[in-house]
PAMITOR-264690 format. One line per field, with one value per atom (N, C-alpha, C): residue number from 0; residue in one letter; y, x, z. Coordinates in steps of 0.001 Angstrom, whole numbers, plus 500000, padded with zeros to 6 digits. Each point is the difference from the previous one (the first is absolute). Layout:
// residues N
lumkol: [NUM  ...] .
lokol: [A  ...] .
Y: [Y  ...] .
X: [X  ...] .
Z: [Z  ...] .
//
This chain:
// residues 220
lumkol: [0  0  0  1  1  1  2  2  2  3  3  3  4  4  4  5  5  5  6  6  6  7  7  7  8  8  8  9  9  9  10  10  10  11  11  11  12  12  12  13  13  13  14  14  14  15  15  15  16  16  16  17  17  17  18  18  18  19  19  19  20  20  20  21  21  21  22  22  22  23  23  23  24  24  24  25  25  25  26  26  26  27  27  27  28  28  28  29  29  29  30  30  30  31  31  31  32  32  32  33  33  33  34  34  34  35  35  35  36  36  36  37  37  37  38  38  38  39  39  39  40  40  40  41  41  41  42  42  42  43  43  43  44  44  44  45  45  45  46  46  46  47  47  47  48  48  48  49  49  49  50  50  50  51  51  51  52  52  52  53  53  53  54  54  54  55  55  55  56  56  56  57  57  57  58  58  58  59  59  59  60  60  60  61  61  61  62  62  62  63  63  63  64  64  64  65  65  65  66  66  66  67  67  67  68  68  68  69  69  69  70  70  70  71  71  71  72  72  72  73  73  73  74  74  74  75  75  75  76  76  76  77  77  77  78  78  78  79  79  79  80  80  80  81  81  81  82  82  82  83  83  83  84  84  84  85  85  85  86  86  86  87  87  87  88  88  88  89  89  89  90  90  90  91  91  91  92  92  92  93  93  93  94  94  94  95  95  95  96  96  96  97  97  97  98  98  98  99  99  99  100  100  100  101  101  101  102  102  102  103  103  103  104  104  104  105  105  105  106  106  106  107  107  107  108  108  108  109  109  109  110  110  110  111  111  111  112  112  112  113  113  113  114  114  114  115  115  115  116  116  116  117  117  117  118  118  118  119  119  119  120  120  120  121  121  121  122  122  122  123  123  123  124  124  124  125  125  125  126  126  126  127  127  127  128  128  128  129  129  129  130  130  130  131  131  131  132  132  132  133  133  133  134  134  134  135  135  135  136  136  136  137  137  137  138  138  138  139  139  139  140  140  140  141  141  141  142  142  142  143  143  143  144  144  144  145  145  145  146  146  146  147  147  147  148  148  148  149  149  149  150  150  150  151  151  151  152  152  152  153  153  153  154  154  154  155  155  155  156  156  156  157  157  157  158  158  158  159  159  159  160  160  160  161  161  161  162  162  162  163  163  163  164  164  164  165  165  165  166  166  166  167  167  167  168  168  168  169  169  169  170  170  170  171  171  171  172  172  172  173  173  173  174  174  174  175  175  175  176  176  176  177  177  177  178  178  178  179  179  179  180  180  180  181  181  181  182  182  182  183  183  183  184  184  184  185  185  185  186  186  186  187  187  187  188  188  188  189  189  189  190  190  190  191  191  191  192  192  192  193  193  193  194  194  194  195  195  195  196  196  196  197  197  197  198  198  198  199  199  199  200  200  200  201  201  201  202  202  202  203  203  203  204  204  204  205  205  205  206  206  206  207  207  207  208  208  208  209  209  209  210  210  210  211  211  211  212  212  212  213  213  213  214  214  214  215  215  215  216  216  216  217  217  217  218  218  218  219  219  219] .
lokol: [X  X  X  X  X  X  X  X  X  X  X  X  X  X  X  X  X  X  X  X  X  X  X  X  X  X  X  X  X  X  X  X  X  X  X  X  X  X  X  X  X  X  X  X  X  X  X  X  X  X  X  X  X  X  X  X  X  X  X  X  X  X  X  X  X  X  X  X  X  X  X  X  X  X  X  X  X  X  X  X  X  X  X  X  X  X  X  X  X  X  X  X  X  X  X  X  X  X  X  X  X  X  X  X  X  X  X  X  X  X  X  X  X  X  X  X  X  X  X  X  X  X  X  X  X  X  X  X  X  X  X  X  X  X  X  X  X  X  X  X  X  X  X  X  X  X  X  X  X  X  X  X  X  X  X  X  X  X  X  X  X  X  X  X  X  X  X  X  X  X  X  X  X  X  X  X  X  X  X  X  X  X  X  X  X  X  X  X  X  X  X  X  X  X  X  X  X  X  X  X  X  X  X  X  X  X  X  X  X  X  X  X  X  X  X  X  X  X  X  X  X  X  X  X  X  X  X  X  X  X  X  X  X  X  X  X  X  X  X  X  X  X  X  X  X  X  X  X  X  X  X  X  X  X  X  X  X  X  X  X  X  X  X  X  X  X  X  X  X  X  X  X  X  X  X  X  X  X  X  X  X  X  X  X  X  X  X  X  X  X  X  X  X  X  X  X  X  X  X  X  X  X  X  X  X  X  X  X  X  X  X  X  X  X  X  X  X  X  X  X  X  X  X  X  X  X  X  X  X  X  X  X  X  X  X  X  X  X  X  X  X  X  X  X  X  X  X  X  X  X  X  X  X  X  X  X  X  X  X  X  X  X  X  X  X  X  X  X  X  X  X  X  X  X  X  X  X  X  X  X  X  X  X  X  X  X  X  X  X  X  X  X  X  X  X  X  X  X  X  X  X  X  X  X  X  X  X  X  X  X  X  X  X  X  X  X  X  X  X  X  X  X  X  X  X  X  X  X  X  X  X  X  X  X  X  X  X  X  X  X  X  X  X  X  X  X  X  X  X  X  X  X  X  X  X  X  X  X  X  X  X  X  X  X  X  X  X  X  X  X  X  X  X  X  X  X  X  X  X  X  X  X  X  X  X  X  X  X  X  X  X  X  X  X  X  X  X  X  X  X  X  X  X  X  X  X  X  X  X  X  X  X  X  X  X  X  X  X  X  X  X  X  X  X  X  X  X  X  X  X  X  X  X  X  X  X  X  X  X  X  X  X  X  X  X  X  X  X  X  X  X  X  X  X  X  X  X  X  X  X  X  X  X  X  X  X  X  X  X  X  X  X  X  X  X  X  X  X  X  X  X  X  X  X  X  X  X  X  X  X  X  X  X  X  X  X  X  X  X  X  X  X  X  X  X  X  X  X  X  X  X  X  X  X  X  X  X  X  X  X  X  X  X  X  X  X  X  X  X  X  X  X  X  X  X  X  X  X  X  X  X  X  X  X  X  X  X  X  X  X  X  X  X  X  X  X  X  X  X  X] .
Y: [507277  499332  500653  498978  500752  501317  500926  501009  500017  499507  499936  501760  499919  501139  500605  500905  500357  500955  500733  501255  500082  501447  500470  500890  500211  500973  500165  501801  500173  499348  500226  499314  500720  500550  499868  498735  499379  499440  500415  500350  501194  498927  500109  499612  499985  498893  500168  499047  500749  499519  499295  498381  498979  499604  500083  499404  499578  499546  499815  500536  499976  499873  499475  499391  499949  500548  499794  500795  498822  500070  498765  500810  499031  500910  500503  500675  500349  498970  498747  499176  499111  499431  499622  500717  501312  500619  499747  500032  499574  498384  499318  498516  500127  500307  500104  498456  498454  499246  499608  500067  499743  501071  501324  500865  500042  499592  499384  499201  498981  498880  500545  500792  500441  500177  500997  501429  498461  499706  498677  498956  500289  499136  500468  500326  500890  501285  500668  501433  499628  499379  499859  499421  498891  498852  501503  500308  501114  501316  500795  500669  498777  499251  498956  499689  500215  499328  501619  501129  501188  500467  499473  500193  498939  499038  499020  500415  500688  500335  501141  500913  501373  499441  499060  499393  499844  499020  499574  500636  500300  501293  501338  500272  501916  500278  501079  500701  501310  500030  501414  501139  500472  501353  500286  501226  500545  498884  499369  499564  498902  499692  498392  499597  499222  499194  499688  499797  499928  498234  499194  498214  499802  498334  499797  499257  500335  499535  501602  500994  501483  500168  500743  500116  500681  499365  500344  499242  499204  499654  498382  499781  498327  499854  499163  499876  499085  500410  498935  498782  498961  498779  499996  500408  499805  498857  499205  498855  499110  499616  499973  498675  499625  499191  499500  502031  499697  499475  500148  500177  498528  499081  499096  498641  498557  499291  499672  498969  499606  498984  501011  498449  501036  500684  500285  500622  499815  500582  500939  500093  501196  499699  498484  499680  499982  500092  500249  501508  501058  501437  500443  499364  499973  499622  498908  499478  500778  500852  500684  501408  500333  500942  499821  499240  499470  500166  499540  499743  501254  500559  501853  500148  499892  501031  499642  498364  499615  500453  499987  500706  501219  500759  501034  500391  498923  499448  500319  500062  499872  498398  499976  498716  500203  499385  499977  499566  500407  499665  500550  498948  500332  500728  500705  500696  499472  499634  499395  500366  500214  499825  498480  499895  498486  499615  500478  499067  499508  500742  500004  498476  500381  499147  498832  499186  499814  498903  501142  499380  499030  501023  498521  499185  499818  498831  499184  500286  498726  500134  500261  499378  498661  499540  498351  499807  498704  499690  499183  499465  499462  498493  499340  499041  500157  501427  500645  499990  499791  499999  501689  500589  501217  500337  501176  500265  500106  500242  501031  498787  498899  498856  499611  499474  499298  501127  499939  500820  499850  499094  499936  500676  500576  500715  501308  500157  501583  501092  501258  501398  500198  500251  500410  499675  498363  499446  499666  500942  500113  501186  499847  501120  499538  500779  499696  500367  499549  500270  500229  499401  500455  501492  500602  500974  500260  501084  500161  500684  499522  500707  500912  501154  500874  500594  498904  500335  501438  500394  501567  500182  500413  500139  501342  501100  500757  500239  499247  499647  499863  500498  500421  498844  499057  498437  500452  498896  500483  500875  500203  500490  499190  500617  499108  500778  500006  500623  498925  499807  498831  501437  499801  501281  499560  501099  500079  500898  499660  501199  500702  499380  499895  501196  500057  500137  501342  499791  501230  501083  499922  500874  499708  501601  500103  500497  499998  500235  500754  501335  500897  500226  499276  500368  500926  501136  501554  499681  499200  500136  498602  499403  498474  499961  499299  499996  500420  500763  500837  499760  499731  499690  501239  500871  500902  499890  500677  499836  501409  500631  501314  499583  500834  500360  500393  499184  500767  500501  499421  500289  499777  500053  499424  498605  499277  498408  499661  500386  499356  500217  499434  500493  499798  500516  499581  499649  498754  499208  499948  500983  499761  499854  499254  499519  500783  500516  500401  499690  500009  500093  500620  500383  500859  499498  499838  499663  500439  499835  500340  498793  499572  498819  500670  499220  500439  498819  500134  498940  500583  499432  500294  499594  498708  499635  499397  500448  499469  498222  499990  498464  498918  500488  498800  499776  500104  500028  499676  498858  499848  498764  500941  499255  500914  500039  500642  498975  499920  498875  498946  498682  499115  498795  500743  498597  500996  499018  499971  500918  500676  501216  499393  500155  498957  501171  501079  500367  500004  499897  500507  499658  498483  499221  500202  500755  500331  501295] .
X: [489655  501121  500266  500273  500166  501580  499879  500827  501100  501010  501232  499840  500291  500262  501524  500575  501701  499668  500152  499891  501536  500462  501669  500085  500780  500434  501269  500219  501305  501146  501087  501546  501033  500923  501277  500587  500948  501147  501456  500588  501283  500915  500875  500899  501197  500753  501133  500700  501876  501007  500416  500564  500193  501579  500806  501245  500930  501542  500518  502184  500309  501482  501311  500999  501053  501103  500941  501566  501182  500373  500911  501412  501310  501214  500163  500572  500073  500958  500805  500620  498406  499239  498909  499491  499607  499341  500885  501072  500759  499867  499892  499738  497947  500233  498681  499356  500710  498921  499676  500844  500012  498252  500401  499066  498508  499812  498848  499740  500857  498912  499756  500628  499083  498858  500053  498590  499477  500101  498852  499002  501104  499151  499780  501169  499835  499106  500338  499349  498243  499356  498969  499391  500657  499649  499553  500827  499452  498965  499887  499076  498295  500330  498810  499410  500814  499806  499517  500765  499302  498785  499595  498645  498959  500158  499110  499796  501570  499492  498804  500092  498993  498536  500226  498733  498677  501095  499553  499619  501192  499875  500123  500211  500164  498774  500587  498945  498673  501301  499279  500699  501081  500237  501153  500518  501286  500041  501300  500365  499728  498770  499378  498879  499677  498764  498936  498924  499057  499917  500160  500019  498480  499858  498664  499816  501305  499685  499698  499853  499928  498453  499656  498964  499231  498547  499331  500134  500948  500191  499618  499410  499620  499138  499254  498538  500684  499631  500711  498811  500793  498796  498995  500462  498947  498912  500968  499445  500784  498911  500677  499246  500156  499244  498424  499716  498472  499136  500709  499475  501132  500833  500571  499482  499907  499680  500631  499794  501343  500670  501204  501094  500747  499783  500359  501752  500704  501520  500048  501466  500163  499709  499698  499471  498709  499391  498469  499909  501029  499604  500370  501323  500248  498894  499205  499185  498539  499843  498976  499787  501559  500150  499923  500305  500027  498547  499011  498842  498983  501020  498566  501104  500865  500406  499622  499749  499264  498252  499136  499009  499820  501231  500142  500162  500068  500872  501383  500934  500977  500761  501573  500390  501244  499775  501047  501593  501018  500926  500681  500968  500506  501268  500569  501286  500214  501228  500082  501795  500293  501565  500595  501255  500222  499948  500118  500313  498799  498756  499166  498718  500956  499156  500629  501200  500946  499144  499347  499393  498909  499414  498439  500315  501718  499801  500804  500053  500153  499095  498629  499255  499497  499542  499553  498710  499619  498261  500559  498309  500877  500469  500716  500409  501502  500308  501538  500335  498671  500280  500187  500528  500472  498618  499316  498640  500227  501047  500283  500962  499918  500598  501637  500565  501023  501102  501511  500264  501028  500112  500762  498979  498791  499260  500623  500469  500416  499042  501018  498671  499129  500407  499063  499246  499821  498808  499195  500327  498881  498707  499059  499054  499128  499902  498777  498837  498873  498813  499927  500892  500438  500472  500711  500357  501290  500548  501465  500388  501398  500602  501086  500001  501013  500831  501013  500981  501034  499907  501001  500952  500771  500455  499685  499532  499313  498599  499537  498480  500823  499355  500422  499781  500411  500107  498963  498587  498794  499038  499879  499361  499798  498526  499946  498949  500178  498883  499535  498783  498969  499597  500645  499859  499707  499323  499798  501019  500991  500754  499717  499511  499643  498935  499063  498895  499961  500627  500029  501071  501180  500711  500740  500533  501130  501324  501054  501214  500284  500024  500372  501445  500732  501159  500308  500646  500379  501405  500755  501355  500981  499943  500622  501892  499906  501687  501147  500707  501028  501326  500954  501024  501148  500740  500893  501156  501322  501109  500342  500516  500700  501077  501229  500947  500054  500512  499486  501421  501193  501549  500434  501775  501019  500122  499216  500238  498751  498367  498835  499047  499390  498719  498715  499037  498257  499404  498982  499629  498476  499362  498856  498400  499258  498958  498852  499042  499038  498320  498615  499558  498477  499409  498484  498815  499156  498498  499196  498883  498690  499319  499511  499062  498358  499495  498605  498792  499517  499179  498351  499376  498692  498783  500612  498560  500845  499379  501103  498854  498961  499532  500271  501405  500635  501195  499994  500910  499820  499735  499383  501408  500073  500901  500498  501265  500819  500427  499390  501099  499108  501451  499870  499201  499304  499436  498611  498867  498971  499615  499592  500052  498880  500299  498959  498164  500066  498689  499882  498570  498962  501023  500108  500593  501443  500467  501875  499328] .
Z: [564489  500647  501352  500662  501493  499927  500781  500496  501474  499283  500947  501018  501031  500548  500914  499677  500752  500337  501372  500679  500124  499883  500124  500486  501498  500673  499710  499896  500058  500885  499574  500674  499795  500775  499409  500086  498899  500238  499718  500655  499623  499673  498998  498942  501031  500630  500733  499637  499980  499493  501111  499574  500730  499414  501023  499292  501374  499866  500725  499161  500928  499317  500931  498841  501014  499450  500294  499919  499949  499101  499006  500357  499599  499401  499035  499524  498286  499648  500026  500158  499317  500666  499526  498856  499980  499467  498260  500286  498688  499773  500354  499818  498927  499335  499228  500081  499688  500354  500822  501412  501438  500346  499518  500412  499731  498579  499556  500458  500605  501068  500820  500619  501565  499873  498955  499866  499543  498896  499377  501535  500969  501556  501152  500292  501368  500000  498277  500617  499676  498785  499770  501305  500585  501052  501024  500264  501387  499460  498814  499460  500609  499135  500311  501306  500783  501355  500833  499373  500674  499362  498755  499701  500501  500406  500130  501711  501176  501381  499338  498876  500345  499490  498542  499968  501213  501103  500562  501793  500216  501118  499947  498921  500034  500471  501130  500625  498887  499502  498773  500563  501280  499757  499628  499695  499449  498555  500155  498741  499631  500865  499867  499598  499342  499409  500924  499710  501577  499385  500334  500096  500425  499627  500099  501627  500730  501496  500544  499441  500461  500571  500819  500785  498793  499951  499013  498706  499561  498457  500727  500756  499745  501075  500639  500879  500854  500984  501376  500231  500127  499937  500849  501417  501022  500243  499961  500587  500977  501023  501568  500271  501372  500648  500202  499311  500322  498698  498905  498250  499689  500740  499366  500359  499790  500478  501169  501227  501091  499261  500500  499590  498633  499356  499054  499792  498949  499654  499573  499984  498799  498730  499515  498805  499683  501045  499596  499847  500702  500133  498266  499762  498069  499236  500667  498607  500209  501112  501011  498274  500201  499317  498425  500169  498188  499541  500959  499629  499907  501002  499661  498818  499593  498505  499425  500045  498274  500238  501566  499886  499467  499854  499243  498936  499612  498138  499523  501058  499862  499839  499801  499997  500427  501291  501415  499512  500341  499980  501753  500623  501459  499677  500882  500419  501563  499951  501300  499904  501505  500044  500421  499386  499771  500905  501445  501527  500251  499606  499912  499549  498680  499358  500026  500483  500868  500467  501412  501328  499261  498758  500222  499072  498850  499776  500905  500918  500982  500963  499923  500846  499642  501015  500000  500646  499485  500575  501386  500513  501432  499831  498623  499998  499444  499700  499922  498740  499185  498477  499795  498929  499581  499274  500529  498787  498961  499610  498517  499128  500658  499279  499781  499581  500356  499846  500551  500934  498134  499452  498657  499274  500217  498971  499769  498549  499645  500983  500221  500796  498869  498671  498759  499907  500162  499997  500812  501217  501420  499821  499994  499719  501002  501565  500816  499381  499681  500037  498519  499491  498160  499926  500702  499993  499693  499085  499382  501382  500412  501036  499562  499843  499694  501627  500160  501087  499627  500928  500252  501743  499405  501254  500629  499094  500069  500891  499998  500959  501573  500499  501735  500160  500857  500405  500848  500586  500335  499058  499232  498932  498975  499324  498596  499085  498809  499336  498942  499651  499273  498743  498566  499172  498821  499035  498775  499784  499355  499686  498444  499301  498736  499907  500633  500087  501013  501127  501264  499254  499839  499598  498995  499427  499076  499932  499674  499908  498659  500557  498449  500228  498735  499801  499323  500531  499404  498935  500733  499692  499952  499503  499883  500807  500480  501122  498818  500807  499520  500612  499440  500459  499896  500569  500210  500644  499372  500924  500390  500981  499888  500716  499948  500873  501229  501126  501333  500448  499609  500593  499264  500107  499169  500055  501235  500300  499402  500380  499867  499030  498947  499597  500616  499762  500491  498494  500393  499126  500409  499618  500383  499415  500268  498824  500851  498819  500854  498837  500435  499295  500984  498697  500701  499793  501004  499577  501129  500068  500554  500200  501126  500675  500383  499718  499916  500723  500960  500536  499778  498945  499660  501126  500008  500949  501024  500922  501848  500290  499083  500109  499205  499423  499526  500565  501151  501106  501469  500435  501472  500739  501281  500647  500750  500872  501173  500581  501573  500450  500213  499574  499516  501545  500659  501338  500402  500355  500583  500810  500253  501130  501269  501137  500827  500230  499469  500047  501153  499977  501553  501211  499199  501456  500798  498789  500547  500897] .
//
């Protein structure tokens, strides 16, 4: 039977605590079901939203996650004027990309920021029809090139990454979100949720993309 082959270089991925907090009245803080709704939305809602910026942009130093837009954790497309056909979009540079990951045997999924992704579903052919189809079509059910679009507001507007996330990296969770109150005064408490994990990008070629337009090559 044929022999699969995995070569493994060492890594650190350092385990960093991700949280946020705010500062209530104790007036609130005594309202027990008022207070449970907060934490139940507001506080999870923003935990979420500061793990998904480090996911995605943490640089990796001090108390931060290195993200899979981090130099090194994903392959810059490099493709320009001279390697594209004439005439070509930012939708051919997406489906450009789609197509070396699956040469790779990966299975593409986009990251795009919403203004973004925005712009190309309202682009139009030259008879002003909408490419991406009628303007009453749900976003969910828009997939350029059959591609799942995972919008973030997170993704630097001009940027885009074409990913295996499945496949390129993992997310070790150390410590599941934690919710805490202490005393900060006689007027305020702190309410603060925190939780720990480690991000790990195995292969930087299930990751191709940066910025999101054509580069003009030789000729720029």
């Amino acid at each position: 039977k044929p022999e699969s082959k995995m070569e493994f270089t060492e890594a650190d991925a350092p385990v960093r605590t991700i949280a946020h907090f705010i500062r209530v009245t104790k007036q609130l803080a005594d309202d027990a079901p008022a207070l449970a709704a907060y934490i139940n939305t507001r506080m999870m809602y923003g935990l979420n939203r500061r793990i998904e910026k480090q996911l995605l942009n943490g640089d990796g130093s001090t108390s931060n996650l290195k993200g899979i837009f981090a130099s090194g954790n994903y392959t810059a497309h490099g493709f320009t004027e001279d390697n594209m056909p004439t005439g070509s979009t930012v939708l051919d540079l997406i489906r450009r990309c789609a197509a070396t990951m699956r040469k790779n045997g990966y299975t593409a999924n986009v990251f795009l920021n919403p203004m973004d992704f925005d712009t190309l579903r309202g682009m139009k052919d030259t008879n002003g029809a909408y490419l991406m189809g009628s303007p009453l079509q749900a976003g969910t059910d828009i997939r350029p090139w059959g591609l799942r679009v995972i919008e973030s507001p997170e993704v630097t507007e001009g940027k885009f990454m074409v990913a295996d996330t499945v496949m390129g990296a993992t997310i070790y969770d150390r410590q599941a979100p934690v919710i805490e109150m202490f005393e900060q005064d006689t007027d305020n408490v702190q309410i603060r949720v925190e939780s720990r994990m480690a991000f790990a990008v195995e292969t930087a070629n299930a990751f191709i993309g940066g910025d999101l337009e054509i580069d003009a090559g030789s000729a720029g």
